[in-house]
PyMOL Python script that loads the backbone (N, CA, C, O; Angstrom):
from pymol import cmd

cmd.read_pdbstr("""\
ATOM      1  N   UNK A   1     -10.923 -21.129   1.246  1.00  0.00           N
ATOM      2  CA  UNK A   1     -10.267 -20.079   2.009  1.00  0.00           C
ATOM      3  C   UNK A   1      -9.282 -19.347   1.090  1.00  0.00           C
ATOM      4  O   UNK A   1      -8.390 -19.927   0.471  1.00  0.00           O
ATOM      5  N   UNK A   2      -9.509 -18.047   1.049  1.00  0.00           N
ATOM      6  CA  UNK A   2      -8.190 -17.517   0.396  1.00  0.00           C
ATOM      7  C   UNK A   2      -6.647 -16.845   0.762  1.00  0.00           C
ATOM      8  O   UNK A   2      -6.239 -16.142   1.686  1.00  0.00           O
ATOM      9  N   UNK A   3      -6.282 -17.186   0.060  1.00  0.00           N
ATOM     10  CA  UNK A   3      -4.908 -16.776   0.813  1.00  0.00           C
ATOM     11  C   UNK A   3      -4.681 -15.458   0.794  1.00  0.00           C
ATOM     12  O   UNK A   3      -5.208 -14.827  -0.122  1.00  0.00           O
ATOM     13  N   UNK A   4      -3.920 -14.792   1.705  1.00  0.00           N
ATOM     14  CA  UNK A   4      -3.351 -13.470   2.034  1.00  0.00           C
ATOM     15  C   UNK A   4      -2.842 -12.892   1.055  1.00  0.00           C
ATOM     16  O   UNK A   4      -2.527 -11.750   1.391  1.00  0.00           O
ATOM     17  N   UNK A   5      -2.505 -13.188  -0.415  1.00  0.00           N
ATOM     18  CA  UNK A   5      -2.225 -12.563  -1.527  1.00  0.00           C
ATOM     19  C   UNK A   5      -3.449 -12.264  -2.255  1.00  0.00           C
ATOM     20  O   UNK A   5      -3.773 -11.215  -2.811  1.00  0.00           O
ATOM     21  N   UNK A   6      -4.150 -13.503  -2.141  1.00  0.00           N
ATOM     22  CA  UNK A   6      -5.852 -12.814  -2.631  1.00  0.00           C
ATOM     23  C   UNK A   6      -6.211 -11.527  -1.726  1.00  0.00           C
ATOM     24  O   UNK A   6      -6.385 -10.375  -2.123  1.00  0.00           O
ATOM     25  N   UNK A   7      -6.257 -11.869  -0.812  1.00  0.00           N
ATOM     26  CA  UNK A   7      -6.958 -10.890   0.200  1.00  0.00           C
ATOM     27  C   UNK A   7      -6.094  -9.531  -0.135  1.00  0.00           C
ATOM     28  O   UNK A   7      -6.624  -8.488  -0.518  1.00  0.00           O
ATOM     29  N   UNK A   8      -5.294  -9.629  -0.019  1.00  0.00           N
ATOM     30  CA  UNK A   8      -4.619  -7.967  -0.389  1.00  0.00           C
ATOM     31  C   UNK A   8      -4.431  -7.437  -1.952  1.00  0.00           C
ATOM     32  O   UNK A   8      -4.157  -6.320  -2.390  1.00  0.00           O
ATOM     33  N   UNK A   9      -4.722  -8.842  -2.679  1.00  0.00           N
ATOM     34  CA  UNK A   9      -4.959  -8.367  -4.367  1.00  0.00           C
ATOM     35  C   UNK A   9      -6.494  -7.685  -4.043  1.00  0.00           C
ATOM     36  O   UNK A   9      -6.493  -6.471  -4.242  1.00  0.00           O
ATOM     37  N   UNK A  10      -7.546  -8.132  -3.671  1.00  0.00           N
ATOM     38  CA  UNK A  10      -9.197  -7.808  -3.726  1.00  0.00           C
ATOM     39  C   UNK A  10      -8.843  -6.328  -2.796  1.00  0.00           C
ATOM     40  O   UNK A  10      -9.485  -5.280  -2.865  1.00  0.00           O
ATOM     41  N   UNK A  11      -7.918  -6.537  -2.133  1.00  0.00           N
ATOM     42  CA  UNK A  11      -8.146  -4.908  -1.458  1.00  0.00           C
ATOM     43  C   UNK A  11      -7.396  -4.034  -2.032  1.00  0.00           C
ATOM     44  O   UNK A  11      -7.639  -2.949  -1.505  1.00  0.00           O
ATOM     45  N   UNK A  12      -6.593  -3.930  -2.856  1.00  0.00           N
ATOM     46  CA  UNK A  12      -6.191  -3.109  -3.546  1.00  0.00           C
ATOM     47  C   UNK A  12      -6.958  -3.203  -5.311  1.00  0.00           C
ATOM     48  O   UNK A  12      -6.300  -2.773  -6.259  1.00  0.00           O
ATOM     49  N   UNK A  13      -7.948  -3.627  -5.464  1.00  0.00           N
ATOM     50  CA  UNK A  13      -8.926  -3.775  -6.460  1.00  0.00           C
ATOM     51  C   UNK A  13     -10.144  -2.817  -6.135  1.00  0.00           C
ATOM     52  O   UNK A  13     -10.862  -2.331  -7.009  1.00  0.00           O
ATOM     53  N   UNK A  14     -10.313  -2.576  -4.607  1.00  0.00           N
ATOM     54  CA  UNK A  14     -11.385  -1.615  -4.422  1.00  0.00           C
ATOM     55  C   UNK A  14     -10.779  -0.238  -4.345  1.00  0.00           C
ATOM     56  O   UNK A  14     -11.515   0.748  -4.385  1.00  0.00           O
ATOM     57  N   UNK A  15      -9.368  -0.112  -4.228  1.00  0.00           N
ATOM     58  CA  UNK A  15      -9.073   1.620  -4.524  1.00  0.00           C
ATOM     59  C   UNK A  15      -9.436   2.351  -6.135  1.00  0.00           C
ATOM     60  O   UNK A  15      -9.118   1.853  -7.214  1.00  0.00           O
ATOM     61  N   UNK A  16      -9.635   2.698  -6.080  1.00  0.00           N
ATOM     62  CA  UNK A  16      -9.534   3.902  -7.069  1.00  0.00           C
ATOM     63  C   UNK A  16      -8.394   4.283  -7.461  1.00  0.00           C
ATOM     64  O   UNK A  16      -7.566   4.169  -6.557  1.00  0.00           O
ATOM     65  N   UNK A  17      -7.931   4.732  -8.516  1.00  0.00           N
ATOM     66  CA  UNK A  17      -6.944   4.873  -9.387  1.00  0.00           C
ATOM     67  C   UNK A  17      -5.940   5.904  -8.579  1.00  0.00           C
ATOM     68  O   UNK A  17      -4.811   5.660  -8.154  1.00  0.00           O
ATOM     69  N   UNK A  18      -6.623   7.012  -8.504  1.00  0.00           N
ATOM     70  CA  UNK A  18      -6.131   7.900  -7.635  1.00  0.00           C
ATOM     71  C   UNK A  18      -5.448   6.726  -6.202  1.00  0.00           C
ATOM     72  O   UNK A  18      -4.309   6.260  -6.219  1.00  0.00           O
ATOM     73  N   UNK A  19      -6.385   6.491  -5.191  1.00  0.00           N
ATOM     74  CA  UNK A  19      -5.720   5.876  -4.173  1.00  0.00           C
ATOM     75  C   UNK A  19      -4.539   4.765  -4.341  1.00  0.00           C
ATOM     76  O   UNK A  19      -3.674   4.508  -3.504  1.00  0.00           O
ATOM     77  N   UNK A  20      -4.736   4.082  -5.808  1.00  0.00           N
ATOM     78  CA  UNK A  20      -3.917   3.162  -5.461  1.00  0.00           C
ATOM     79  C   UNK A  20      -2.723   3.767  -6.114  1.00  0.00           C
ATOM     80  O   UNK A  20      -1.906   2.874  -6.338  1.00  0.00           O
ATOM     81  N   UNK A  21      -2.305   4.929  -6.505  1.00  0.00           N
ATOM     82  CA  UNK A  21      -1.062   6.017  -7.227  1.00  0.00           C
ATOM     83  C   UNK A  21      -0.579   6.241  -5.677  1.00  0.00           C
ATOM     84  O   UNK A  21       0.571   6.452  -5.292  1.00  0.00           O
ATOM     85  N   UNK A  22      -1.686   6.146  -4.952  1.00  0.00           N
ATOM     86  CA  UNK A  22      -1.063   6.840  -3.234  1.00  0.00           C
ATOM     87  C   UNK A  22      -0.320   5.980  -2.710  1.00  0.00           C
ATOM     88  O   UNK A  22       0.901   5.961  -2.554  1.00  0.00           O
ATOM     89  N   UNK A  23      -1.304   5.094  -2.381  1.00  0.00           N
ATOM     90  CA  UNK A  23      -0.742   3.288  -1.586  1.00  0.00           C
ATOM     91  C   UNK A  23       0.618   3.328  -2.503  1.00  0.00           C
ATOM     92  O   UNK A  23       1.699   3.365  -1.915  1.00  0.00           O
ATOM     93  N   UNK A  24       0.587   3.321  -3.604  1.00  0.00           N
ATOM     94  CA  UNK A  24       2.139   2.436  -4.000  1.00  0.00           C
ATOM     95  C   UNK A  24       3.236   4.151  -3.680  1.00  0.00           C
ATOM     96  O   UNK A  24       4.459   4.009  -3.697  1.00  0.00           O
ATOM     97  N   UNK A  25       2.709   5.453  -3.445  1.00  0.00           N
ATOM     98  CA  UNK A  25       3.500   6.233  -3.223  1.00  0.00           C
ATOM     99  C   UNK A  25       4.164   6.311  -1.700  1.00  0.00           C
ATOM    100  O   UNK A  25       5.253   6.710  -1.288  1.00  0.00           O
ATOM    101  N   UNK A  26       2.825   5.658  -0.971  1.00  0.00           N
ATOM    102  CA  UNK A  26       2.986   5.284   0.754  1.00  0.00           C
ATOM    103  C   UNK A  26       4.328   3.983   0.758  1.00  0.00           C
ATOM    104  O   UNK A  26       5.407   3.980   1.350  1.00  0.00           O
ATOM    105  N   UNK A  27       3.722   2.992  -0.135  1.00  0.00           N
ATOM    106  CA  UNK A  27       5.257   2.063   0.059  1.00  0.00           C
ATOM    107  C   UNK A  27       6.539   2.268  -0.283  1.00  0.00           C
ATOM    108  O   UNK A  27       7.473   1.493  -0.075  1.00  0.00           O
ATOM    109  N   UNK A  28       6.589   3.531  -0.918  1.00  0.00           N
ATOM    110  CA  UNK A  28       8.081   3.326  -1.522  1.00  0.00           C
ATOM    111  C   UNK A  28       8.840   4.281   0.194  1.00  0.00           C
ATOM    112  O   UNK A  28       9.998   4.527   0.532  1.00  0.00           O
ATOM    113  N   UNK A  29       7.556   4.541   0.826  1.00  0.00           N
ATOM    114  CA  UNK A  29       8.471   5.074   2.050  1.00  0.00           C
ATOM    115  C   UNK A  29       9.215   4.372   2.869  1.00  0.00           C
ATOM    116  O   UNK A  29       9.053   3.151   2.884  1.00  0.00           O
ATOM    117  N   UNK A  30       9.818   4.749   3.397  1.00  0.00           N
ATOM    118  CA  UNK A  30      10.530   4.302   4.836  1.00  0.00           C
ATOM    119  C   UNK A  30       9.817   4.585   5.918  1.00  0.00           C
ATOM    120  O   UNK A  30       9.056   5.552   5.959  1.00  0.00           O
ATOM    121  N   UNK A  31       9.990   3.807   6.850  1.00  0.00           N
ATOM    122  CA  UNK A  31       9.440   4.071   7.958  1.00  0.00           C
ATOM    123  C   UNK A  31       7.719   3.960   8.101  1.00  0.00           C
ATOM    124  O   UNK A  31       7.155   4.452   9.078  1.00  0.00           O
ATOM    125  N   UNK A  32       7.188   3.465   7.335  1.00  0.00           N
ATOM    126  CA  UNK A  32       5.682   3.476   7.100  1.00  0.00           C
ATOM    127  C   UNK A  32       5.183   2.869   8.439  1.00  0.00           C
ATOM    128  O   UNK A  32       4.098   3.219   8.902  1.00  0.00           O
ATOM    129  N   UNK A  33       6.027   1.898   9.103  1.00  0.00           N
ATOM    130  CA  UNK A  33       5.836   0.683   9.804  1.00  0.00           C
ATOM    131  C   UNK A  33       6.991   1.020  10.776  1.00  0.00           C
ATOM    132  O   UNK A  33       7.157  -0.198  10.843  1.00  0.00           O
ATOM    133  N   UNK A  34       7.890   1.488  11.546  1.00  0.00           N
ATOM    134  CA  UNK A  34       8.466   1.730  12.283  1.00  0.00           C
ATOM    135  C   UNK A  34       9.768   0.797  11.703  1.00  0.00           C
ATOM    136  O   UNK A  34       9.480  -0.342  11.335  1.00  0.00           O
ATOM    137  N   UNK A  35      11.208   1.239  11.604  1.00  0.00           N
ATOM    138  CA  UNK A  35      11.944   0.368  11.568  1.00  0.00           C
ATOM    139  C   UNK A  35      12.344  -0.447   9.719  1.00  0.00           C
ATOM    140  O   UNK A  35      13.419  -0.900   9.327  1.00  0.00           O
ATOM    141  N   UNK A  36      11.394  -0.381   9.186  1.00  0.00           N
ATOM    142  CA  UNK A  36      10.593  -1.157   7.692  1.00  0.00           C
ATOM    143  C   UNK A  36      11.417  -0.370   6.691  1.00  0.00           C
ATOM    144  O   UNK A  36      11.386   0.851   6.845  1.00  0.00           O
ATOM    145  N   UNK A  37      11.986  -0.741   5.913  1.00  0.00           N
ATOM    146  CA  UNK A  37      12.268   0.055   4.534  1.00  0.00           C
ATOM    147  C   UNK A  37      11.015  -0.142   3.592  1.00  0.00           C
ATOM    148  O   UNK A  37      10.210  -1.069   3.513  1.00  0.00           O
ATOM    149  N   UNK A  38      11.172   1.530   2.629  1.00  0.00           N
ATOM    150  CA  UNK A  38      10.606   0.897   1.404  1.00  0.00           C
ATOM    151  C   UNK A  38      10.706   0.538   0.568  1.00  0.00           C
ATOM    152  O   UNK A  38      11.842   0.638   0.105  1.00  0.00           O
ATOM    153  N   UNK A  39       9.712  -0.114  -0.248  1.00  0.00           N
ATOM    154  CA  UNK A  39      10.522  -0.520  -2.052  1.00  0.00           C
ATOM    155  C   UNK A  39      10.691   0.730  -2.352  1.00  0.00           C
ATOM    156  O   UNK A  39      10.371   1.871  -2.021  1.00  0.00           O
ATOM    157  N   UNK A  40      11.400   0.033  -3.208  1.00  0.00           N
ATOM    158  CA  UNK A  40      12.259   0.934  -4.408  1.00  0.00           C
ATOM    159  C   UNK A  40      11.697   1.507  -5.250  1.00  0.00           C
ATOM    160  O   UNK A  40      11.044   0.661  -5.859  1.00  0.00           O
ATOM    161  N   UNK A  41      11.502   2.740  -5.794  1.00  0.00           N
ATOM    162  CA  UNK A  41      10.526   3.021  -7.143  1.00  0.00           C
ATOM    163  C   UNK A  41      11.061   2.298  -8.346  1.00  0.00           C
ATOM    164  O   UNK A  41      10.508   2.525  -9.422  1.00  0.00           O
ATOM    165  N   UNK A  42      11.951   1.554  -8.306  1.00  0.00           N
ATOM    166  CA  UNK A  42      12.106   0.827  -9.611  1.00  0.00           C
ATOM    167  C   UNK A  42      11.366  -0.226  -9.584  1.00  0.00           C
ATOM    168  O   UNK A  42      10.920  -0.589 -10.673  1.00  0.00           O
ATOM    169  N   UNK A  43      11.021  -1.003  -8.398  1.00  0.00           N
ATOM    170  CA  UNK A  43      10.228  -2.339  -8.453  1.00  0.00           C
ATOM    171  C   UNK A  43       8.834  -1.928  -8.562  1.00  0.00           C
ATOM    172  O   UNK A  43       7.929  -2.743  -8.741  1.00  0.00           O
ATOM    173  N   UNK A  44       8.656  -0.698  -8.458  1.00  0.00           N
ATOM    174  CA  UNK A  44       7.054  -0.448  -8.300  1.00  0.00           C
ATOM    175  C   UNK A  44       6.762   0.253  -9.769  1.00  0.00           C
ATOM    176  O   UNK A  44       5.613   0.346 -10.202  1.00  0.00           O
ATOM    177  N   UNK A  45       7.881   0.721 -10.468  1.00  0.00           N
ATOM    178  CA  UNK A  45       7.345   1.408 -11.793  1.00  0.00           C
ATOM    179  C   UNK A  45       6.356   0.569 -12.545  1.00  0.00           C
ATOM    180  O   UNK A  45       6.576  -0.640 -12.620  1.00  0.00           O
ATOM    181  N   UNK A  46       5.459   1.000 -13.022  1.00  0.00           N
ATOM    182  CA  UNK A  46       4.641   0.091 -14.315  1.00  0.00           C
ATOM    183  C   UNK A  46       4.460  -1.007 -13.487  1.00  0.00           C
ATOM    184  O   UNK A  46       4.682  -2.052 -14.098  1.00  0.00           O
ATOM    185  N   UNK A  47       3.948  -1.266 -11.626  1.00  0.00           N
ATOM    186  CA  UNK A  47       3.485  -2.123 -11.337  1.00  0.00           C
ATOM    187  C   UNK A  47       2.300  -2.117 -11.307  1.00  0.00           C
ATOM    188  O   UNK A  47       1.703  -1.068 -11.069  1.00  0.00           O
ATOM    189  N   UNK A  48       1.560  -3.429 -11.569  1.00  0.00           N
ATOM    190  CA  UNK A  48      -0.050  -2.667 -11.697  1.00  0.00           C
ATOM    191  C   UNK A  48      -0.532  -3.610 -10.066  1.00  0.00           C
ATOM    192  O   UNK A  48       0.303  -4.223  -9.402  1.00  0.00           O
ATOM    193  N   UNK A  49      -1.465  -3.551  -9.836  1.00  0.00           N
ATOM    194  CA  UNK A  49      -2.199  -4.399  -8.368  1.00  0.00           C
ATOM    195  C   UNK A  49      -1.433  -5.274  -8.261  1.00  0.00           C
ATOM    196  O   UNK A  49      -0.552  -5.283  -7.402  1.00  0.00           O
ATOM    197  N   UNK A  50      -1.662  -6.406  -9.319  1.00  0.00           N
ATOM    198  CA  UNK A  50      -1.167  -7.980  -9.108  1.00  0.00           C
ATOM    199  C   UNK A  50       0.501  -7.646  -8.810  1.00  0.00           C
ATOM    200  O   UNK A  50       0.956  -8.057  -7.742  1.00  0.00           O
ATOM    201  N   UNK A  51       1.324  -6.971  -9.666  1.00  0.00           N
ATOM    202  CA  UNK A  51       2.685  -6.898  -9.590  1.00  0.00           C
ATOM    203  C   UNK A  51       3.156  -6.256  -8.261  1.00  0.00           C
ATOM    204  O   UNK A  51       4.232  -6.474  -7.705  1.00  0.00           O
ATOM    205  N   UNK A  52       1.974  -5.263  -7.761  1.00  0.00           N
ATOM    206  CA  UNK A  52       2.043  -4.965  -6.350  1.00  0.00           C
ATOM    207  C   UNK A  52       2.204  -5.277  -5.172  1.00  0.00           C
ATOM    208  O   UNK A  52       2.974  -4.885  -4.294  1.00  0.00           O
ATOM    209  N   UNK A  53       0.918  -6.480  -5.246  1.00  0.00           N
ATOM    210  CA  UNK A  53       1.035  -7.533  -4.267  1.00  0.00           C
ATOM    211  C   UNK A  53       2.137  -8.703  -4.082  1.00  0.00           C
ATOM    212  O   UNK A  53       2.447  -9.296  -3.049  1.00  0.00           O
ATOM    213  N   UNK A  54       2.675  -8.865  -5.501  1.00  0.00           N
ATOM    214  CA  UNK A  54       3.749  -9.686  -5.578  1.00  0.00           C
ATOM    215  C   UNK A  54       4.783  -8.796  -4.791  1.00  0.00           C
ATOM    216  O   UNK A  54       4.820  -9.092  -3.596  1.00  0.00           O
ATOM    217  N   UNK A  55       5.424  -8.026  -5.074  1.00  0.00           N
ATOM    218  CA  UNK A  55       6.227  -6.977  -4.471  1.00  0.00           C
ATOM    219  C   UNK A  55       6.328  -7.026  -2.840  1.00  0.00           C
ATOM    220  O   UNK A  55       7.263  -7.384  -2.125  1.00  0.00           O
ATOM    221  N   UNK A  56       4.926  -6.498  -2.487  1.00  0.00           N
ATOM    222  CA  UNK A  56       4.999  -6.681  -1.482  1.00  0.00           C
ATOM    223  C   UNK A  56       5.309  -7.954  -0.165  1.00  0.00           C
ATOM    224  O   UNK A  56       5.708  -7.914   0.999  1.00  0.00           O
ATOM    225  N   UNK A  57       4.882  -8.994  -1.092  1.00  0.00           N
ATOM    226  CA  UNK A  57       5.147 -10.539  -0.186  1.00  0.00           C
ATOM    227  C   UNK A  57       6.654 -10.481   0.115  1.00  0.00           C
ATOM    228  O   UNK A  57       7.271 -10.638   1.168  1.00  0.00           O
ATOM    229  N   UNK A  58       7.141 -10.148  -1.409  1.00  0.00           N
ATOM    230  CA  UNK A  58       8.680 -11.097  -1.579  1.00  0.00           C
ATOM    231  C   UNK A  58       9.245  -9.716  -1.086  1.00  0.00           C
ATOM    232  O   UNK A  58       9.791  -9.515  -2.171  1.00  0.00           O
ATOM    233  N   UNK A  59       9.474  -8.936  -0.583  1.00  0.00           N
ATOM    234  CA  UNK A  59      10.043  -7.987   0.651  1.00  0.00           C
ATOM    235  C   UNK A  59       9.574  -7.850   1.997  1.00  0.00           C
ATOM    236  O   UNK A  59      10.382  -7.538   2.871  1.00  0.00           O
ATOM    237  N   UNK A  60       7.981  -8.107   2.360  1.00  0.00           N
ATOM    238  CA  UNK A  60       7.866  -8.145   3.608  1.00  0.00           C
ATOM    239  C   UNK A  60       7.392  -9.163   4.210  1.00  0.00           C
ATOM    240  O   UNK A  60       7.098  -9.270   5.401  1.00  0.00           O
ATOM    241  N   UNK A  61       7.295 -10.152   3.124  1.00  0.00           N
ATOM    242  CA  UNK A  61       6.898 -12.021   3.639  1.00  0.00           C
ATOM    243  C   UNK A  61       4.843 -11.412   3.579  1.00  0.00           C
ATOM    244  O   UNK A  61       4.275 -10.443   3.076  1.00  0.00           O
ATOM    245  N   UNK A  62       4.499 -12.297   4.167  1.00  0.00           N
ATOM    246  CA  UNK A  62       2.885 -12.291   4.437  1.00  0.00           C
ATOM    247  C   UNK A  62       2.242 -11.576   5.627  1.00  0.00           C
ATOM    248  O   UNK A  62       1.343 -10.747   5.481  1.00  0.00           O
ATOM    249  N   UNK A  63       2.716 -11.915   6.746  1.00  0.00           N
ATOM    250  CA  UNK A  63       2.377 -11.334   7.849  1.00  0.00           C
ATOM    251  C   UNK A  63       2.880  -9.627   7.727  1.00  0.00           C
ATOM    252  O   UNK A  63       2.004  -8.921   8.227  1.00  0.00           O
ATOM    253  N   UNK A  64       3.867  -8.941   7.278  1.00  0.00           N
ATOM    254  CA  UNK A  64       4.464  -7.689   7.214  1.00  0.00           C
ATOM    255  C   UNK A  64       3.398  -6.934   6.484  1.00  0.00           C
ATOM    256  O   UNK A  64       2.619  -6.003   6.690  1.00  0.00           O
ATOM    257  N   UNK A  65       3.862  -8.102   5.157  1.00  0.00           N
ATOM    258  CA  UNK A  65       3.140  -6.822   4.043  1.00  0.00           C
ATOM    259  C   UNK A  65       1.529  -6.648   4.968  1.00  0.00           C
ATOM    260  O   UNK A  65       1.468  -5.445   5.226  1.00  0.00           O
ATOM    261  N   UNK A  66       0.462  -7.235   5.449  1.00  0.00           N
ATOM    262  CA  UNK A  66      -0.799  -7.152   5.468  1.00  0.00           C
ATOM    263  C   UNK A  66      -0.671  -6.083   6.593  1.00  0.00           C
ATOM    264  O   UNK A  66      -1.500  -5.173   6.574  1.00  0.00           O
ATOM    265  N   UNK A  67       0.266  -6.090   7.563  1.00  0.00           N
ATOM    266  CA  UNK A  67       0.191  -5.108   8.242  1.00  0.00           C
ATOM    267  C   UNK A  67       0.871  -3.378   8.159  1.00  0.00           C
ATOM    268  O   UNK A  67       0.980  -2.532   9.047  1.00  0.00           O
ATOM    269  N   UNK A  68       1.275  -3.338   6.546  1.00  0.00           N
ATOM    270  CA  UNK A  68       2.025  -2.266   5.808  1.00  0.00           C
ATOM    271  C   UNK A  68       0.479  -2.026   5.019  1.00  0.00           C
ATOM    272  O   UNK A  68       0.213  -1.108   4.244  1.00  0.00           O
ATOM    273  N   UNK A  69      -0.221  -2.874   5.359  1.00  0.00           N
ATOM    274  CA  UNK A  69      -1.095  -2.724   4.184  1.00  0.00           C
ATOM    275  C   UNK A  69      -2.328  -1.565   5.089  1.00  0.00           C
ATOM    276  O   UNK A  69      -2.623  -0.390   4.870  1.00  0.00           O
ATOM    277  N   UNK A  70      -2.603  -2.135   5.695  1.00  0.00           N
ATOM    278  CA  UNK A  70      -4.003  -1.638   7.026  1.00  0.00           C
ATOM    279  C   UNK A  70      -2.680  -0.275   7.405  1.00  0.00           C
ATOM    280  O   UNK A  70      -3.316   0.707   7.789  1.00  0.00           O
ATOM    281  N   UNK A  71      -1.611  -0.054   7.407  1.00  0.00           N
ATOM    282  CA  UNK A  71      -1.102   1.399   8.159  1.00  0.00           C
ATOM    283  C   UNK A  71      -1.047   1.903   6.885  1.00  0.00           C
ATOM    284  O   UNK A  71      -1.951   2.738   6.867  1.00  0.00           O
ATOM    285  N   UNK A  72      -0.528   1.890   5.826  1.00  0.00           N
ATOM    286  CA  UNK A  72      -1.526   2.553   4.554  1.00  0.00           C
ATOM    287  C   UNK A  72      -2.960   3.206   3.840  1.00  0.00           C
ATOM    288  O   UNK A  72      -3.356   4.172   3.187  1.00  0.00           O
ATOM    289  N   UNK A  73      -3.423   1.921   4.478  1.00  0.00           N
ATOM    290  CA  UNK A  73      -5.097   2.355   3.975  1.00  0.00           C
ATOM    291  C   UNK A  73      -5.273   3.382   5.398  1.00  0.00           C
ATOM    292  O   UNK A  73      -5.931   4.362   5.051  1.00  0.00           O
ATOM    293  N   UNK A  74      -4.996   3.445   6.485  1.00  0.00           N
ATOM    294  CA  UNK A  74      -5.647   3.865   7.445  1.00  0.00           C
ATOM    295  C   UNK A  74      -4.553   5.488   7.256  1.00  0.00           C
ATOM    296  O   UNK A  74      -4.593   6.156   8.289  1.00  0.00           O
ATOM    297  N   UNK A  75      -3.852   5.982   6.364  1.00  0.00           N
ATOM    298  CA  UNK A  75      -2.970   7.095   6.380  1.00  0.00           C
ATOM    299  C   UNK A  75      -3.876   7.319   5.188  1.00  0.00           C
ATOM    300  O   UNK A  75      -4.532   8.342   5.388  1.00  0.00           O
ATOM    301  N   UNK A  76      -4.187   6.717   3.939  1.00  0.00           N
ATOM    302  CA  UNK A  76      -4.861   7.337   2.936  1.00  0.00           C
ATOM    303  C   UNK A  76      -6.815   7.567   3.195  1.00  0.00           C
ATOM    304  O   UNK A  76      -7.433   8.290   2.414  1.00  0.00           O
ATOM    305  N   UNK A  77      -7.222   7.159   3.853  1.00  0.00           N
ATOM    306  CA  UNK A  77      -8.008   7.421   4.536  1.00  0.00           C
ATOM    307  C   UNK A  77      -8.232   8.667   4.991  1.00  0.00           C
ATOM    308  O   UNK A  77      -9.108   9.463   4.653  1.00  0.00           O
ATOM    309  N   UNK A  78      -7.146   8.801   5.989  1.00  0.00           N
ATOM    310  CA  UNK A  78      -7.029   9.510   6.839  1.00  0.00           C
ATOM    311  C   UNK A  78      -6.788  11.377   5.803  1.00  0.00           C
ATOM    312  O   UNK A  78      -7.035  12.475   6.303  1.00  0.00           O
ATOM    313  N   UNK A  79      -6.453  11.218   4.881  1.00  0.00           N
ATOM    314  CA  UNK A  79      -5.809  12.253   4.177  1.00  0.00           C
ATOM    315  C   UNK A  79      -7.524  12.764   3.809  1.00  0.00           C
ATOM    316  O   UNK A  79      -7.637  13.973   3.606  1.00  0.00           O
ATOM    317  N   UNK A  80      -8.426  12.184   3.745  1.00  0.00           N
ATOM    318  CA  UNK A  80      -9.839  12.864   3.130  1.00  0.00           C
ATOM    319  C   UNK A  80     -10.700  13.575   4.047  1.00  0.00           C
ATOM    320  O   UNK A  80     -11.807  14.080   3.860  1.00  0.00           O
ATOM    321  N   UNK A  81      -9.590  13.480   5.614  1.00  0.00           N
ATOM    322  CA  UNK A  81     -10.333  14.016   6.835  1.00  0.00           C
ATOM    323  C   UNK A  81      -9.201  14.645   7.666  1.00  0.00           C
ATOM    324  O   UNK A  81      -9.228  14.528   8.892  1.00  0.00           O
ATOM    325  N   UNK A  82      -8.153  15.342   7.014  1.00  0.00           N
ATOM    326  CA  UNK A  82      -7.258  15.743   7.594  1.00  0.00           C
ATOM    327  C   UNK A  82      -7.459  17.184   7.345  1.00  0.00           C
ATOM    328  O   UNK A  82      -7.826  17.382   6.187  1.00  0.00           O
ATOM    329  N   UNK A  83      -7.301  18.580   8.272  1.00  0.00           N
ATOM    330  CA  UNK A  83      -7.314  19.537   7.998  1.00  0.00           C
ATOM    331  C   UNK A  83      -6.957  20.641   6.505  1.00  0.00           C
ATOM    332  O   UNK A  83      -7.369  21.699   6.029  1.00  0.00           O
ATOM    333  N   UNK A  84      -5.943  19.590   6.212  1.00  0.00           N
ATOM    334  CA  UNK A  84      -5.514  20.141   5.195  1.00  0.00           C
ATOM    335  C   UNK A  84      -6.813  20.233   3.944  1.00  0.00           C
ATOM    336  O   UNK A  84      -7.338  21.250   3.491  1.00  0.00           O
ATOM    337  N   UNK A  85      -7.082  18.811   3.607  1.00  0.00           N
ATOM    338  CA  UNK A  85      -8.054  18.262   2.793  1.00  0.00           C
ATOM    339  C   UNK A  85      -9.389  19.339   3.104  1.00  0.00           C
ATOM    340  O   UNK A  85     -10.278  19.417   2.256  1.00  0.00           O
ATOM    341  N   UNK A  86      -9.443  19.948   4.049  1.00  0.00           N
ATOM    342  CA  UNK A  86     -11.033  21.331   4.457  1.00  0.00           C
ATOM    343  C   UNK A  86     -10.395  22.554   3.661  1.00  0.00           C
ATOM    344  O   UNK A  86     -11.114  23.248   2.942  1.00  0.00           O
ATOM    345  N   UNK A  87      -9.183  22.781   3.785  1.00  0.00           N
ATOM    346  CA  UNK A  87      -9.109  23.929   3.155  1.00  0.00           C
ATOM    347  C   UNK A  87      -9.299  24.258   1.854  1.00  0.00           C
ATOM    348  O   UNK A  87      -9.657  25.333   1.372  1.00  0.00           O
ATOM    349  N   UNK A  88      -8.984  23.073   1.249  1.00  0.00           N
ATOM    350  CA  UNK A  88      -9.242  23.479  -0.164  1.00  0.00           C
ATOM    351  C   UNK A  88     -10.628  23.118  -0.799  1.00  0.00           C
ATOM    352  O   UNK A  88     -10.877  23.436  -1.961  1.00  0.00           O
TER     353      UNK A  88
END
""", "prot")
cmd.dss("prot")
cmd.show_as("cartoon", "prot")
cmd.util.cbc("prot")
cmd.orient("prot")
């Protein structure tokens, strides 16, 4: 069985370079999650996946981060079918 740091290392292994510049631009927000701060761009500079996922545990524990994780993917997602994304 793998643990919830695997599982969110392997899912941030299937973004693309581009997406995962997004995801770590989505966490440094506030409010991503109602209530939630974000990291800091200093903890995220020159973080690569693995340093990511670390990041994310040791600020939002296990249960947080996975659910910062799915309202992320489902906002960057969402950006390839958003009106804006037709116009250009």
């Amino acid at each position: 069985m793998t643990t919830l740091k695997e599982d969110l290392w392997n899912t941030l292994q299937r973004l693309t370079e581009e997406d995962f510049k997004r995801f770590q631009w989505f966490l440094k927000q506030d409010d991503i999650v109602e209530g939630i701060s974000g990291i800091t761009e200093a903890r995220l500079a020159r973080a690569d996946r693995q340093d990511t996922v670390d990041r994310m545990v040791e600020k939002y524990c296990c249960p947080r981060a996975l659910e910062i994780t799915r309202k992320i993917l489902e906002k960057i997602s969402s950006f390839f079918f958003s009106p804006a994304t037709e116009r250009e």
